[in-house]
C-alpha positions as a Markdown table, in Angstrom:
| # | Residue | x | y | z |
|---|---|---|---|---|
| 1 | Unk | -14.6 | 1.9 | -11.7 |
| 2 | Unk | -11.3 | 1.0 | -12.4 |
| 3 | Unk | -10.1 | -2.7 | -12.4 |
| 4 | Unk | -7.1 | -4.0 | -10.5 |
| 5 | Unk | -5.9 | -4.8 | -14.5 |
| 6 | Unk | -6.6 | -1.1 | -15.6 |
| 7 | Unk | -4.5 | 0.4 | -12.6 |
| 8 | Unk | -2.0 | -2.3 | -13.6 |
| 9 | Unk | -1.4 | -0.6 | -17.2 |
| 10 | Unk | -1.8 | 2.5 | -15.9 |
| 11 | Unk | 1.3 | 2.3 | -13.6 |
| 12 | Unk | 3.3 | 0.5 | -15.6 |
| 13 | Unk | 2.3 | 3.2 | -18.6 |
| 14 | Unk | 3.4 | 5.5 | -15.7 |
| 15 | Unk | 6.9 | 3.8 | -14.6 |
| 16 | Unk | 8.4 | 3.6 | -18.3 |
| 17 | Unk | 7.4 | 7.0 | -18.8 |
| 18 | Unk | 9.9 | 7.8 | -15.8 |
| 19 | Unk | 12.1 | 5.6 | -17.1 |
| 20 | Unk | 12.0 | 7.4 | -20.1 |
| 21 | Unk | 13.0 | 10.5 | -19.3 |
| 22 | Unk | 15.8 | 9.3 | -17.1 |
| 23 | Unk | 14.0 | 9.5 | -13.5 |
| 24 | Unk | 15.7 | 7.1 | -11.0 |
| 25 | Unk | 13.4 | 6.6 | -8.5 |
| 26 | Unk | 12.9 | 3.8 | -6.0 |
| 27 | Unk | 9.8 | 1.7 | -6.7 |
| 28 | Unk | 7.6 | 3.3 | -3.6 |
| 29 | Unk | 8.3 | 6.7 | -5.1 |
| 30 | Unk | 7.2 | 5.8 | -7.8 |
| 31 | Unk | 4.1 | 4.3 | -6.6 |
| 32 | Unk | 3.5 | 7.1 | -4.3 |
| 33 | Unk | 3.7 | 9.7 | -7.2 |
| 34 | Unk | 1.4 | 7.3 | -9.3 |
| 35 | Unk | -1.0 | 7.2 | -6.3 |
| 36 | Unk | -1.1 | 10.8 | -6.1 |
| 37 | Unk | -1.6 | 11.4 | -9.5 |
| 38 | Unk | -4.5 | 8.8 | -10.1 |
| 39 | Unk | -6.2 | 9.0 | -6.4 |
| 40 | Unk | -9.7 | 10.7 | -6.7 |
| 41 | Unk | -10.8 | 13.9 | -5.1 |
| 42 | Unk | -13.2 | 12.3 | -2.6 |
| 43 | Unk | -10.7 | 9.4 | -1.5 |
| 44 | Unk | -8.1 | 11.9 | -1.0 |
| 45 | Unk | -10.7 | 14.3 | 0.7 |
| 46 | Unk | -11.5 | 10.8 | 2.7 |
| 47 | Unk | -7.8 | 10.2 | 3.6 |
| 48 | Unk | -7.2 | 14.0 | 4.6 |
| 49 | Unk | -10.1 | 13.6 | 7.0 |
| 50 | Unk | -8.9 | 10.4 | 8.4 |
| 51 | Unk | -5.2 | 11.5 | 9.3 |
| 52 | Unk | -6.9 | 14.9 | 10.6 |
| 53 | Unk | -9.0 | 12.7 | 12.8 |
| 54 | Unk | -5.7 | 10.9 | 14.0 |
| 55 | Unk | -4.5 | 14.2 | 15.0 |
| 56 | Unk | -7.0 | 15.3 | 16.7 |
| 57 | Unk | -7.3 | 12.1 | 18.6 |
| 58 | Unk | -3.2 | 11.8 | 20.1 |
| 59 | Unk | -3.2 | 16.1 | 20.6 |
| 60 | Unk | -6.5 | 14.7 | 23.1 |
| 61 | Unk | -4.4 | 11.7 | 24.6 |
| 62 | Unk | -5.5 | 8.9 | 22.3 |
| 63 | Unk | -2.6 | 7.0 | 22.2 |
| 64 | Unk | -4.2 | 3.5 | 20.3 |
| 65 | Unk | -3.3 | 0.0 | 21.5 |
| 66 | Unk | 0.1 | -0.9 | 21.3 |
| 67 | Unk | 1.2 | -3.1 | 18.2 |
| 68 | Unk | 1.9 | -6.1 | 20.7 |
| 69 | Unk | -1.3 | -6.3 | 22.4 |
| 70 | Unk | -2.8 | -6.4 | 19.0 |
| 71 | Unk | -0.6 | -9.6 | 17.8 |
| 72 | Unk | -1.0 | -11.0 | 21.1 |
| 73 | Unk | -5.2 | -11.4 | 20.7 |
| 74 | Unk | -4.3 | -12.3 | 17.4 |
| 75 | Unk | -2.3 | -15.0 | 18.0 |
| 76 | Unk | -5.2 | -15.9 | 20.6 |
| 77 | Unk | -8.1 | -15.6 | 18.1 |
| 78 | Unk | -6.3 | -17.9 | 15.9 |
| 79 | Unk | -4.8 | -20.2 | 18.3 |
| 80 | Unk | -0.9 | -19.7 | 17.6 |
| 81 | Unk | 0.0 | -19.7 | 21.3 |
| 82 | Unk | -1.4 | -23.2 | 21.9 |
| 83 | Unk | 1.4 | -25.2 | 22.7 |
């Protein structure tokens, strides 16, 4: 299992290899190529399945909660809209 240190090295090993060979890339693509290239079979398998799933549910309707709501009850839970 790798350690937060190991995938450290391994995307910095990975981002002066780019720069190396001349790439210009923003940082998140970059990151995103590095996360392709080092994400397992099953967790991509798992987040294939999960954005499936998310298809599935808004072609039947599912809509979620709006972004709002969710920061409202936030705020609530944690007692931000106490005056």
């Amino acid at each position: 299992m790798a350690t937060v240190e190991d995938d450290l090295k391994s995307f910095t090993q990975f981002v002066n290899q780019r720069i190396k060979n001349e790439e210009e890339m923003r940082l998140s693509e970059l990151f995103e190529l590095w996360m392709r290239a080092h994400s397992s079979e099953s967790s991509y398998a798992d987040n294939v399945a999960a954005i499936n799933a998310s298809i599935d549910d808004f072609r039947n309707g599912e809509r979620g909660t709006p972004a709002g709501e969710h920061s409202r009850n936030l705020r609530e839970q944690f007692g931000f809209d106490k005056e």
